[in-house]
Backbone as CSV, one residue per row, in Angstrom:
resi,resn,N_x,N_y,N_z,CA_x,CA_y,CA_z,C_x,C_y,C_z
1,UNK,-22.407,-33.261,-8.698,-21.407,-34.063,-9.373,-20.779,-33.290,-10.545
2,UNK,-21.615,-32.725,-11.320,-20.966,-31.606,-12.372,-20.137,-30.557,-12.093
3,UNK,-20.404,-29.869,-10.839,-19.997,-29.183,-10.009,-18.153,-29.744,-9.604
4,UNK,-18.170,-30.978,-9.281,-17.267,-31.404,-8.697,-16.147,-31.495,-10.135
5,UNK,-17.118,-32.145,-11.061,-16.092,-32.495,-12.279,-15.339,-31.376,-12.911
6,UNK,-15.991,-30.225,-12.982,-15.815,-29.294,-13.614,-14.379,-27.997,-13.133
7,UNK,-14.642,-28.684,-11.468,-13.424,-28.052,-10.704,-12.730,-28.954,-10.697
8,UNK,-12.512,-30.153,-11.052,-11.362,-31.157,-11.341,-10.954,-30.450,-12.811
9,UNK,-11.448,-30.000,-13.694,-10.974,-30.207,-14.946,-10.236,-28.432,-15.191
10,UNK,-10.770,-28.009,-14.681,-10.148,-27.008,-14.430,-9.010,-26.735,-13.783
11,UNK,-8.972,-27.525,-12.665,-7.558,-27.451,-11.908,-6.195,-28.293,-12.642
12,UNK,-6.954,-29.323,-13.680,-5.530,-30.170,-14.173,-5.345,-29.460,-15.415
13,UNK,-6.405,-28.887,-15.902,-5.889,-27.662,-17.086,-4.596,-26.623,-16.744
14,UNK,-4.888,-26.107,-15.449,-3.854,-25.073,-14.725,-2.716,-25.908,-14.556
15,UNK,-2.959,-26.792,-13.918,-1.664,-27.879,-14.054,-1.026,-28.447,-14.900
16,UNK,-1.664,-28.353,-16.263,-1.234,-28.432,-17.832,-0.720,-27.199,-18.506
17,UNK,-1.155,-26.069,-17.754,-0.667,-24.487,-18.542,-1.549,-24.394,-19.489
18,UNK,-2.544,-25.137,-19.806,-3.796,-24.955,-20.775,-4.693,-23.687,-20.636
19,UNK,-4.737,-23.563,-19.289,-5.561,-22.107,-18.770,-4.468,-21.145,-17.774
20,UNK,-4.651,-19.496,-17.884,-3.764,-19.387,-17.757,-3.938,-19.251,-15.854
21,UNK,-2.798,-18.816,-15.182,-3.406,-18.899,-13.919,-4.109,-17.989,-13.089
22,UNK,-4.606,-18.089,-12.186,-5.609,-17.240,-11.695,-4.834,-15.766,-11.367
23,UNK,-4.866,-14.631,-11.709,-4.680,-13.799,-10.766,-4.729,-12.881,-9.348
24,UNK,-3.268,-12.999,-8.529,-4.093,-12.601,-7.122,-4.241,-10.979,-7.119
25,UNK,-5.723,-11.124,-6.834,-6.644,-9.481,-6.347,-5.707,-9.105,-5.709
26,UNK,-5.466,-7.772,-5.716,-5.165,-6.399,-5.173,-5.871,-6.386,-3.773
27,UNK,-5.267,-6.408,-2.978,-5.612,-6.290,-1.259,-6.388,-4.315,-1.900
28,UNK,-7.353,-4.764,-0.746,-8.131,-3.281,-0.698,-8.586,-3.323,0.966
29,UNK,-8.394,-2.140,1.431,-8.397,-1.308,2.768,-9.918,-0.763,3.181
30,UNK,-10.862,-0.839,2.266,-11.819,0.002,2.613,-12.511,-0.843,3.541
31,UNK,-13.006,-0.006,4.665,-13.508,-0.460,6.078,-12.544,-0.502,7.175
32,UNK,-11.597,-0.769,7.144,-10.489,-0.623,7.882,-10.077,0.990,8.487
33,UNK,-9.868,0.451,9.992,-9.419,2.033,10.659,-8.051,2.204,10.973
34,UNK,-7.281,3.139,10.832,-6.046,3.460,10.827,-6.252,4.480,12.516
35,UNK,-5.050,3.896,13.349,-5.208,4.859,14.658,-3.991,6.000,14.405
36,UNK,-4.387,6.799,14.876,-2.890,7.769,15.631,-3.111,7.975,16.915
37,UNK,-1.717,7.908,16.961,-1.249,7.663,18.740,-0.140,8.463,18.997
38,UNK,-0.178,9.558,20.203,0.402,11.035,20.230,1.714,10.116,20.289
39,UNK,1.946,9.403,21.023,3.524,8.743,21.323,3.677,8.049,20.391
40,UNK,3.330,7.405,19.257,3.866,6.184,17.962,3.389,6.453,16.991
41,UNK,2.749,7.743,16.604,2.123,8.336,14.876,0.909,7.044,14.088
42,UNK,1.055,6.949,13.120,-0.047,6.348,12.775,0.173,4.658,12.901
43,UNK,-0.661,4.249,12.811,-0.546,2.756,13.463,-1.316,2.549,11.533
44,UNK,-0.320,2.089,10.625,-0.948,1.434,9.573,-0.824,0.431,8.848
45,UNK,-1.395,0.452,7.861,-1.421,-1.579,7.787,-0.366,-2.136,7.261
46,UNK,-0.024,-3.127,7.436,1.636,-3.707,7.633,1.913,-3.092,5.919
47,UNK,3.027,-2.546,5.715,3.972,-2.545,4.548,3.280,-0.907,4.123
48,UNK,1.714,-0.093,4.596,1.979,1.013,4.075,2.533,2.207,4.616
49,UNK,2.559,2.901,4.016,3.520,4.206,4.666,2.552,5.376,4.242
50,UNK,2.459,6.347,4.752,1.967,7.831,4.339,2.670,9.375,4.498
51,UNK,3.133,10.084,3.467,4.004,10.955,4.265,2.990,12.652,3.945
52,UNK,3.583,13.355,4.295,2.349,14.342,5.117,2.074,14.712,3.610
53,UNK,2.856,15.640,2.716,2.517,15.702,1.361,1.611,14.956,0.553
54,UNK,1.392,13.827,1.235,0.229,12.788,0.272,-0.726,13.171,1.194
55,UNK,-1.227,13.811,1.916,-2.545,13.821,2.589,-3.149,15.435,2.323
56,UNK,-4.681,15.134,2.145,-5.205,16.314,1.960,-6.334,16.419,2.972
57,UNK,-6.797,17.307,3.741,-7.854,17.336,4.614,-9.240,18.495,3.557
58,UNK,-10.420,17.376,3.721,-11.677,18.596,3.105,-12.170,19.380,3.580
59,UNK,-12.196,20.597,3.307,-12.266,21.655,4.076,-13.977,21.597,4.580
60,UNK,-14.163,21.611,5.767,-15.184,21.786,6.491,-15.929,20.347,7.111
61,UNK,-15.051,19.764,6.861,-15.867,17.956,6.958,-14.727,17.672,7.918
62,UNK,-15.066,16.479,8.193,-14.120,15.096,9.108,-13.757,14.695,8.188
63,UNK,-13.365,14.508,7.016,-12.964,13.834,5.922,-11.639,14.128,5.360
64,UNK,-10.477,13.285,4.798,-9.390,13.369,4.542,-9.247,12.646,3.398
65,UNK,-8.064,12.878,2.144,-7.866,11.707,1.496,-6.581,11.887,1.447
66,UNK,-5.845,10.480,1.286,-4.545,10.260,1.531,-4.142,9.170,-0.009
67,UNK,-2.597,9.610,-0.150,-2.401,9.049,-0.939,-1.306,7.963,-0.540
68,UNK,-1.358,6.519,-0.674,-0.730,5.799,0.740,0.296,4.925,-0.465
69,UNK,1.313,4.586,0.018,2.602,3.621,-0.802,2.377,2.284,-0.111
70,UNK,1.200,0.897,-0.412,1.397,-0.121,-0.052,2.063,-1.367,-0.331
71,UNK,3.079,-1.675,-0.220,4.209,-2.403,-0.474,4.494,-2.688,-2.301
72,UNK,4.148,-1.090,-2.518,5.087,-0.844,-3.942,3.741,-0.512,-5.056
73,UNK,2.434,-0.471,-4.069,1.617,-0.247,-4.885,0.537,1.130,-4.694
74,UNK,0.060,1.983,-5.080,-0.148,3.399,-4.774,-1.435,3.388,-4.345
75,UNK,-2.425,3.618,-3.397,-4.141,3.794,-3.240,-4.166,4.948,-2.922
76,UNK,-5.299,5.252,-2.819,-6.061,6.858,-3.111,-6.845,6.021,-1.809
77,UNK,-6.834,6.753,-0.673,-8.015,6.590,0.464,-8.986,7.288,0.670
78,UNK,-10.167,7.798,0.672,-10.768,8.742,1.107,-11.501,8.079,2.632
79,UNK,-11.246,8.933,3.554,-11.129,8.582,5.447,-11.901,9.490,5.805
80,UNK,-12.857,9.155,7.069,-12.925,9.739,8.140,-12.147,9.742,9.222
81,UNK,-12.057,10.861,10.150,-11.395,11.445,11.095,-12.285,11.754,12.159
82,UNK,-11.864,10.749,13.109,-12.941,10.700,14.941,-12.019,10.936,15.639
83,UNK,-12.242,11.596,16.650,-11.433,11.929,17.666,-11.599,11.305,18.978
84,UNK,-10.948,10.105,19.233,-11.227,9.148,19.874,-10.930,9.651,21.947
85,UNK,-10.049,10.259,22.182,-9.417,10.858,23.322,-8.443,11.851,22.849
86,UNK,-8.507,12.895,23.819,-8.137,14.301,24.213,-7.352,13.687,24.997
87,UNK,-5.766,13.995,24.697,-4.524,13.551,25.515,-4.235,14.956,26.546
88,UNK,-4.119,16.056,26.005,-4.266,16.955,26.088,-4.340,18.181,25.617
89,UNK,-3.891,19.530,25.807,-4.844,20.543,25.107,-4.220,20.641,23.423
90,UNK,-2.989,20.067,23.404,-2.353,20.162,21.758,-2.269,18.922,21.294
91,UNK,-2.718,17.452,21.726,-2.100,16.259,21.472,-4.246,15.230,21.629
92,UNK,-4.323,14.864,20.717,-5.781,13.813,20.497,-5.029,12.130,20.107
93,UNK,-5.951,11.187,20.671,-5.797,9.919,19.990,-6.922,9.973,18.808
94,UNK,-6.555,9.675,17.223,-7.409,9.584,16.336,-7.493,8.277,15.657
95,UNK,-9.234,7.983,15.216,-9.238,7.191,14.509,-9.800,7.423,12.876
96,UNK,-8.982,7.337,12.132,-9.355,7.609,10.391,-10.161,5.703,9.991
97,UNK,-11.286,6.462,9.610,-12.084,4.921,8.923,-12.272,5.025,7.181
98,UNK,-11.098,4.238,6.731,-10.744,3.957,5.096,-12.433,3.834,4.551
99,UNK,-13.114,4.868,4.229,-14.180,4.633,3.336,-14.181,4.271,1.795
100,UNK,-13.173,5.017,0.995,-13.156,4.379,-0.452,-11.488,3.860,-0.513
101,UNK,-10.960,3.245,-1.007,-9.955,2.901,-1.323,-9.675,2.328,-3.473
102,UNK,-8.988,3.155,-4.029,-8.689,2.667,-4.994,-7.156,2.157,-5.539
103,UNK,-6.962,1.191,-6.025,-5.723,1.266,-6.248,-5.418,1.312,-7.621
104,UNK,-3.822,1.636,-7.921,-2.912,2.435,-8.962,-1.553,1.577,-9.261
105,UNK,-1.593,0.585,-9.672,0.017,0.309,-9.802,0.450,0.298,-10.525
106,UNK,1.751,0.914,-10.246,2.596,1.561,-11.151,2.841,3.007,-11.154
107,UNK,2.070,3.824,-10.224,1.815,5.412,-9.784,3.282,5.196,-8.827
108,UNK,3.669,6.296,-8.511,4.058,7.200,-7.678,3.928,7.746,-6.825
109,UNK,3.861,7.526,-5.373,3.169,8.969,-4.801,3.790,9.868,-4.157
110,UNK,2.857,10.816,-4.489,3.454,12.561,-4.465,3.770,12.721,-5.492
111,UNK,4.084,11.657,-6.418,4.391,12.003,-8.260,3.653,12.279,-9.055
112,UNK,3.919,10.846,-9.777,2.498,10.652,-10.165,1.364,10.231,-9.787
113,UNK,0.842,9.998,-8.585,-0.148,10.411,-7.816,-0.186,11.373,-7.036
114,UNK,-0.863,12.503,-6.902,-0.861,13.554,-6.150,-2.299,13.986,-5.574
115,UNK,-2.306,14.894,-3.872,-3.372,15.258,-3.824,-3.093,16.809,-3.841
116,UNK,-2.418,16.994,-4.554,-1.486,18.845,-4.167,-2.533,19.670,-5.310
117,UNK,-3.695,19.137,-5.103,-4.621,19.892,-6.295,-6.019,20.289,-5.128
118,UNK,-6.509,21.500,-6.365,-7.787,22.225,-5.506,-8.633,22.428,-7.016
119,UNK,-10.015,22.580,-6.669,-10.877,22.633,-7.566,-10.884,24.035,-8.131
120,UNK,-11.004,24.453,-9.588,-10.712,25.829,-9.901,-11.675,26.611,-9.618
121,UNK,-11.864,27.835,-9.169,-12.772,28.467,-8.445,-12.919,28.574,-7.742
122,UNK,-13.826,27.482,-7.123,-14.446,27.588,-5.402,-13.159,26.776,-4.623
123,UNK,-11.374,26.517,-5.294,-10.431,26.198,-4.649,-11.136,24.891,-3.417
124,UNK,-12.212,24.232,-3.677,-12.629,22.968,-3.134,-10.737,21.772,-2.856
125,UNK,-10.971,21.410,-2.141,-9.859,20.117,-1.895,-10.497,18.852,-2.210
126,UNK,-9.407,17.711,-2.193,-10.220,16.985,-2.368,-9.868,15.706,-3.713
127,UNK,-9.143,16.542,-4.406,-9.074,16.140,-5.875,-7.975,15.266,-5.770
128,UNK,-7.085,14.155,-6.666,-6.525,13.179,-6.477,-6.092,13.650,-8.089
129,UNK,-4.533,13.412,-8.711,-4.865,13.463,-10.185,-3.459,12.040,-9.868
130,UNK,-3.830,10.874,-10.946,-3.053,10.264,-11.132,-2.395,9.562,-12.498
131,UNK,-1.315,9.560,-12.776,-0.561,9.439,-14.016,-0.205,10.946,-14.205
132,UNK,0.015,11.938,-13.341,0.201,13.095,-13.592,1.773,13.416,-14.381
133,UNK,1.826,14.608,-15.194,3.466,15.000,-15.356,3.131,16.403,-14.970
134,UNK,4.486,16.837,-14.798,4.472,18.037,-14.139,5.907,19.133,-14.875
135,UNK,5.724,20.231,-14.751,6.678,21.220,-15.422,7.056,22.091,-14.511
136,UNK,7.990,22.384,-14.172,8.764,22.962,-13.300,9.337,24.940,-13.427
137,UNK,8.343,25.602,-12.582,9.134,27.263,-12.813,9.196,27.606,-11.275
138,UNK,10.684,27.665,-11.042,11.233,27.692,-10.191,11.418,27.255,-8.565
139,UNK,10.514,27.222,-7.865,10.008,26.424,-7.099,8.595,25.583,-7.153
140,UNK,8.391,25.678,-8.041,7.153,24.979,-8.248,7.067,24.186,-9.670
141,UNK,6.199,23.206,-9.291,5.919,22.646,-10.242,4.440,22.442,-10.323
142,UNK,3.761,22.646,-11.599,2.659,22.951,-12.373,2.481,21.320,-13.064
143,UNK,1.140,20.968,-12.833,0.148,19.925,-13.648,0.194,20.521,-14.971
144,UNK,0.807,19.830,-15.703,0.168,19.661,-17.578,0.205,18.364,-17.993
145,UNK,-0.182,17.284,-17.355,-1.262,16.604,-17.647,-1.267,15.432,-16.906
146,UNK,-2.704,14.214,-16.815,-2.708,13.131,-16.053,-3.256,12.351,-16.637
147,UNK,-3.574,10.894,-16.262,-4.580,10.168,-17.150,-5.956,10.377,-16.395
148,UNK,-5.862,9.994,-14.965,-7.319,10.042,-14.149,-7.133,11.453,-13.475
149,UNK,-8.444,12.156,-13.331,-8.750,12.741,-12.252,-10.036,12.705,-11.530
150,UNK,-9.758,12.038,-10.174,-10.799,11.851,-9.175,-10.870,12.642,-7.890
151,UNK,-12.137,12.989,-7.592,-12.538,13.680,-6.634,-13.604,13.026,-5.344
152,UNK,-12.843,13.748,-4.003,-13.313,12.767,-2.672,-14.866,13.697,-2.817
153,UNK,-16.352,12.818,-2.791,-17.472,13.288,-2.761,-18.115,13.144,-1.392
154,UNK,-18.180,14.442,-0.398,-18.570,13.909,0.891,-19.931,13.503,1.319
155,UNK,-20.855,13.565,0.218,-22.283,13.277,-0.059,-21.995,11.634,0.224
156,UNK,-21.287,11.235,-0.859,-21.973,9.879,-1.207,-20.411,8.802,-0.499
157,UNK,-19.374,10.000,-0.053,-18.369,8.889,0.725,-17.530,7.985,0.158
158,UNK,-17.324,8.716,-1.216,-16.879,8.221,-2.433,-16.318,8.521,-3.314
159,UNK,-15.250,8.283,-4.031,-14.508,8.734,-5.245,-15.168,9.086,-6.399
160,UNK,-14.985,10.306,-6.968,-16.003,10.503,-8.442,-14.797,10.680,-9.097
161,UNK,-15.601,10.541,-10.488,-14.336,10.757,-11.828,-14.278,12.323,-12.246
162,UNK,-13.426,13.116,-12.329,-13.646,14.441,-12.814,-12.110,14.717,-13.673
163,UNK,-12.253,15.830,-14.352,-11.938,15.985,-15.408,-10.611,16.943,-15.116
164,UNK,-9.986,17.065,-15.624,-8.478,17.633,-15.965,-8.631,19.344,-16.141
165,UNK,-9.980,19.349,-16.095,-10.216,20.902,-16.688,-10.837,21.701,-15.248
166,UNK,-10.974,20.594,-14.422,-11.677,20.964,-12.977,-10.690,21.646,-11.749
167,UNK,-9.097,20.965,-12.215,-8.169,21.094,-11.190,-7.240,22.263,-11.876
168,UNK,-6.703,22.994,-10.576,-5.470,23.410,-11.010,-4.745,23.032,-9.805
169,UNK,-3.483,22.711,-10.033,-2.389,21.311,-9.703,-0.795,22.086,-9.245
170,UNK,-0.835,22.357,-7.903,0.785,23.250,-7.742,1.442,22.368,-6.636
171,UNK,2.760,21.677,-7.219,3.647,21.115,-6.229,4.390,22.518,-5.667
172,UNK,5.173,22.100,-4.364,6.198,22.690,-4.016,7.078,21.502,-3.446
173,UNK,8.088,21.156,-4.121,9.021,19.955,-3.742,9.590,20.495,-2.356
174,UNK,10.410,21.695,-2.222,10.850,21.838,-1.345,10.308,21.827,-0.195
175,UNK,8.940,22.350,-0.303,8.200,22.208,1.311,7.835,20.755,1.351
176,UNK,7.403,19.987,0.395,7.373,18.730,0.348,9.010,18.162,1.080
177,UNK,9.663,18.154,0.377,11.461,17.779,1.320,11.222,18.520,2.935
178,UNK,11.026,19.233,3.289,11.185,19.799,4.415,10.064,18.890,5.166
179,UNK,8.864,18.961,4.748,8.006,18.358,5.480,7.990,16.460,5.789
180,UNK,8.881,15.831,4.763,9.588,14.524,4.947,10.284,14.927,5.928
181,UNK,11.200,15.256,6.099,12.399,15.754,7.078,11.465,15.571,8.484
182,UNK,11.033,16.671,8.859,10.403,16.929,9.811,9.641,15.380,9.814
183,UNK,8.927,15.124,9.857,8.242,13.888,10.208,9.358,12.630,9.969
184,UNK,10.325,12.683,9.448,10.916,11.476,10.082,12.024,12.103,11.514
185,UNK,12.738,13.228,11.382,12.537,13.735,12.419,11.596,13.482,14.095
186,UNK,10.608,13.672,14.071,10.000,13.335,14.973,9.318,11.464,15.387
187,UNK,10.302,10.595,14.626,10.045,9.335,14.789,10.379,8.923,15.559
């Protein structure tokens, strides 16, 4: 009975503007499998898009992270990659399974979200920097600075937090433009 009263009094509060109203959660992807299909490209979830520049593959794993535009709002995916059927000798049906998903709104992607970064040294992939700005010498543009930087961990299948001092960060817009091209091209 307290139970009952208490969600009455709450709901005519909201209906008074006394409390303010609930906010709706951020849709999140993790568990969810994304297909590709040699004849129709990626099959993904209604309203997101991915273009090849937002995707990074980890070197030596099945593992990918993508940086995805879902109807105006930016996630960081970190995926596995199964190879579901051999179409033939240049063409596979794949399935990517969304293991972490974070979201960003108000990012950019390929902007200010980027995965166009490698770990300094051992040049590891992997890294995600978001709220990034960037400075421009001549075809390229250079990271000087972000708010987050996170890294895909293939241990634990999961996003870690790492530091600004870990990455070094090189766009190339133009191969980025060319590589849009080409993939809408082939639609």
């Amino acid at each position: 009975m307290k139970t009952v009263i208490s969600a009455l009094l709450v709901l005519g509060a909201n209906l008074l503007g006394v409390l303010p109203a609930p906010v709706a959660a951020q849709e999140l992807f993790t568990g969810r499998p994304v297909y590709s299909e040699p004849g129709s490209g990626l099959q993904m979830p209604p309203g997101c898009r991915v273009e090849a520049p937002w995707r990074s593959r980890l070197a030596s794993t099945d593992l990918e992270v993508w940086v995805v535009d879902c109807g105006g709002v930016v996630h960081t995916w970190m995926l596995r990659r199964a190879v579901l059927e051999l179409v033939d000798s240049k063409q596979a049906r794949l399935r990517f399974h969304i293991l972490d998903d974070r979201a960003w709104p108000g990012e950019t992607p390929g902007e200010s979200a980027s995965v166009q970064c490698v770990g300094r040294g051992d040049q590891d992939t992997g890294y995600v920097v978001i709220g990034a700005k960037w400075r421009g010498t001549g075809n390229e543009l250079h990271l000087t600075a972000a708010q987050t930087v996170i890294r895909a961990d293939s241990s634990s299948q999961k996003f870690m937090a790492a530091s600004l001092s870990q990455v070094d960060c090189t766009r190339f817009p133009d191969r980025e433009a060319m590589l849009r091209k080409l993939q809408k091209a082939t639609k």
